[in-house]
C-alpha positions in Angstrom: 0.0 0.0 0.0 1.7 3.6 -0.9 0.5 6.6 1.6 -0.3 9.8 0.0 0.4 12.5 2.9 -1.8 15.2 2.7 -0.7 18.9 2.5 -2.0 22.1 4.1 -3.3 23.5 1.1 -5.6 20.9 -1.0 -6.0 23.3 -3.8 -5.0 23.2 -6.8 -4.3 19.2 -6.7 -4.0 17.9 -10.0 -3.5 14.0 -11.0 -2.7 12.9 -14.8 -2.7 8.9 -16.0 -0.2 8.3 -18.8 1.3 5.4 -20.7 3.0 4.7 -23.1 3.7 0.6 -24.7 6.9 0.5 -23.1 6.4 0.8 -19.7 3.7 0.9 -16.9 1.2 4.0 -16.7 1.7 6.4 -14.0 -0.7 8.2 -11.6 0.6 11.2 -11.0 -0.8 13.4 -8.1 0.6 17.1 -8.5 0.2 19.1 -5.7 1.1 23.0 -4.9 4.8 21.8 -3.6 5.2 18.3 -4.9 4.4 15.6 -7.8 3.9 12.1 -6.5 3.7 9.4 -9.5 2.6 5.8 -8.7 3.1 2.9 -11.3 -0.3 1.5 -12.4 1.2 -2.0 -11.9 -2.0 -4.2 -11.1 -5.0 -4.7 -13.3 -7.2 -3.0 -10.6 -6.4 0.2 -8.2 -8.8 1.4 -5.3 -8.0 4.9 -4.3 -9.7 6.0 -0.9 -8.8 7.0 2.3 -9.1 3.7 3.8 -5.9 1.5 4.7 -7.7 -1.3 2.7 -7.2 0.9 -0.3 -3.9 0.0 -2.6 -3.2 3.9 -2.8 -4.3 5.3 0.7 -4.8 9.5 0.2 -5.2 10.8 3.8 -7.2 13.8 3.3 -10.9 14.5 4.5 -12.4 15.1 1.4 -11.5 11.5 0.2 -14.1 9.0 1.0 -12.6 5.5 2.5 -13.1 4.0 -1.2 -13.0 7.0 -3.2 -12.3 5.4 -6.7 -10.8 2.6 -8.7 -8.5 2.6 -12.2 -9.1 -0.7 -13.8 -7.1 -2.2 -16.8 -9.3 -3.0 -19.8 -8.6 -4.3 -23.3 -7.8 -0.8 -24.7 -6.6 1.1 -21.8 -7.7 2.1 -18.0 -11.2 3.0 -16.7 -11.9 5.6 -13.8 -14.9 4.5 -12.1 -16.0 6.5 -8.7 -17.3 3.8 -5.5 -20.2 6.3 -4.7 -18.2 8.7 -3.3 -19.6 11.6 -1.2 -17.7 14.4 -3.6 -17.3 12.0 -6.6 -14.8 12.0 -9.6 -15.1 15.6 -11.6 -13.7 15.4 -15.3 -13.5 18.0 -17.0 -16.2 20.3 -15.7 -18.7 17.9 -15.4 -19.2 14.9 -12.2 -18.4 11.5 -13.5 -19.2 7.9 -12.6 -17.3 6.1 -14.9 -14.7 7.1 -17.8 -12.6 5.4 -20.3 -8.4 7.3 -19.7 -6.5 8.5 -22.3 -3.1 9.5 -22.2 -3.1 12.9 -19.9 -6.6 12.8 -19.0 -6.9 14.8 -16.1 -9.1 14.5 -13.5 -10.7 15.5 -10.2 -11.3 13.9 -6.9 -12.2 16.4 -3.6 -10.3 19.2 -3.9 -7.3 17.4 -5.7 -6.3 16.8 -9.5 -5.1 13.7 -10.9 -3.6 12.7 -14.3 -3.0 9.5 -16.0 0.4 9.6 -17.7 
């Protein structure tokens, strides 16, 4: 399990999912003073704040299973757990979405990206 500390300042959080064929995708959680990036090495990934969760994010507005990145046959799927905030892309609330390369997305108050 990989810890995700929270900081003082949740704004402005950004995460990003990328791949490319040679290697493993990343998760990449940007925040104000730091990038965290997490190998997507499992065909299944629960986010939340929960220590049950493969990627625990410690911060209030996570739920205890916030979210999941699954492998499929053409890439990875975001789908939100029923969340209380949810999964935001774009501008608009998601429950489920295929990733593409740099998709970036929004959980709480914090932005990911799938490299």
């Amino acid at each position: 399990m990989e810890s995700l500390c929270p900081m003082a300042s949740p704004t402005n959080e950004a995460t990003v999912l990328a791949s490319d064929q040679e290697s493993s995708p990343l998760w990449q959680m940007s925040r104000p003073a730091s990038v965290e990036e997490l190998p997507l090495l499992q065909p299944k990934v629960r986010v939340g704040r929960s220590l049950h969760n493969k990627i625990v994010i410690s911060y209030p507005t996570i739920s205890r299973r916030h979210f999941e990145i699954v492998k499929t046959d053409t890439g990875y799927r975001i789908r939100d757990l029923d969340s209380k905030l949810g999964l935001v892309y774009g501008d608009r609330p998601i429950k489920e979405k295929d990733l593409k390369d740099k998709d970036i997305f929004y959980i709480g108050a914090n932005v990911q990206t799938l490299h």
